[in-house]
C-alpha positions in Angstrom: 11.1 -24.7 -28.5 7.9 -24.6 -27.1 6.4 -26.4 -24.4 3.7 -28.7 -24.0 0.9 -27.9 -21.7 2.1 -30.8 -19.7 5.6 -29.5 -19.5 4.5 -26.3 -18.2 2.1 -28.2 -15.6 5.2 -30.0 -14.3 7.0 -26.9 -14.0 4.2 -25.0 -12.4 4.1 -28.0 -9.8 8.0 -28.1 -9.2 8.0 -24.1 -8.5 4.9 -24.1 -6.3 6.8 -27.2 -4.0 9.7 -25.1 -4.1 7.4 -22.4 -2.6 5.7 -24.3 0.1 8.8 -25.9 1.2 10.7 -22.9 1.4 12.0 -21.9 4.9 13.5 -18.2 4.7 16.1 -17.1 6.9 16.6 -14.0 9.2 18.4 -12.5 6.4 16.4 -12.9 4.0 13.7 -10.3 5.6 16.7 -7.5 6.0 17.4 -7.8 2.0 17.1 -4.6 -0.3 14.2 -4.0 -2.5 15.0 -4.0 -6.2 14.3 -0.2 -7.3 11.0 -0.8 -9.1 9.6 -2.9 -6.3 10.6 0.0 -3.5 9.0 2.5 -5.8 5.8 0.5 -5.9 5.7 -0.3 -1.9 6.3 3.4 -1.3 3.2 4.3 -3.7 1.3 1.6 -1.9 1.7 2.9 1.9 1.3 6.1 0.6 -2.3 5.7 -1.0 -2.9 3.7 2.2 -1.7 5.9 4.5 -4.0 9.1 2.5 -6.9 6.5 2.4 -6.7 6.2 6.2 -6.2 10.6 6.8 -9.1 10.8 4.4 -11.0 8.5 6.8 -10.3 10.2 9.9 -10.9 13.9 8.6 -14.5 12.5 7.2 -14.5 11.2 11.6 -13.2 14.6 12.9 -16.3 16.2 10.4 -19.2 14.0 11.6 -17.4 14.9 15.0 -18.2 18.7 14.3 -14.5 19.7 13.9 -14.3 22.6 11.8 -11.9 23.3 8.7 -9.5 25.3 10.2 -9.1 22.7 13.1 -8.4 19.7 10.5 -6.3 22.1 8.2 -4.2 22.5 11.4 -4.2 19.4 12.5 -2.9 18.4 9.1 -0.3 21.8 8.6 -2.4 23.5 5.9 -5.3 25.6 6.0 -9.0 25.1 6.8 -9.9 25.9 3.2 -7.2 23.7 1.4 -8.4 21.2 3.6 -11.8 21.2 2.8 -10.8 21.5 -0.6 -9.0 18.2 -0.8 -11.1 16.5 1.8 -15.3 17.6 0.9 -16.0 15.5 -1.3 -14.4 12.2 0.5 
């Protein structure tokens, strides 16, 4: 059956009260992810985490560091880290 548009107002109200009322308990911070929803955290602090080493290689350039100081700095080599990092 579907439902009216005022139905699905009502509900919409009743879950966002349920929302603001909500008071979460100590444990509720220390349960698991589902799978998916770790997979997609991971892949967000990891393109977080590159945007913020690209930023700070394009610092250590405009700082006059040299390839092979930011390919060490990083564990790889000057010239696969000017590879991956020149155009950023």
């Amino acid at each position: 059956m579907r439902r009216s548009l005022k139905d699905l107002i009502a509900h919409a109200d009743e879950l966002a009260d349920q929302f603001e009322s909500h008071d979460p308990r100590p444990e509720d911070f220390d349960a698991p992810l589902a799978p998916l929803m770790a997979v997609k955290l991971a892949a967000f602090r990891r393109a977080a985490a590159e945007k913020e080493l690209a930023e700070a290689i394009h610092q250590a350039r405009e700082a006059h560091l040299s390839w092979r100081e930011v390919g060490e700095a990083i564990g790889t080599s000057g010239e696969a880290a000017r590879q991956r990092y020149a155009a950023s």
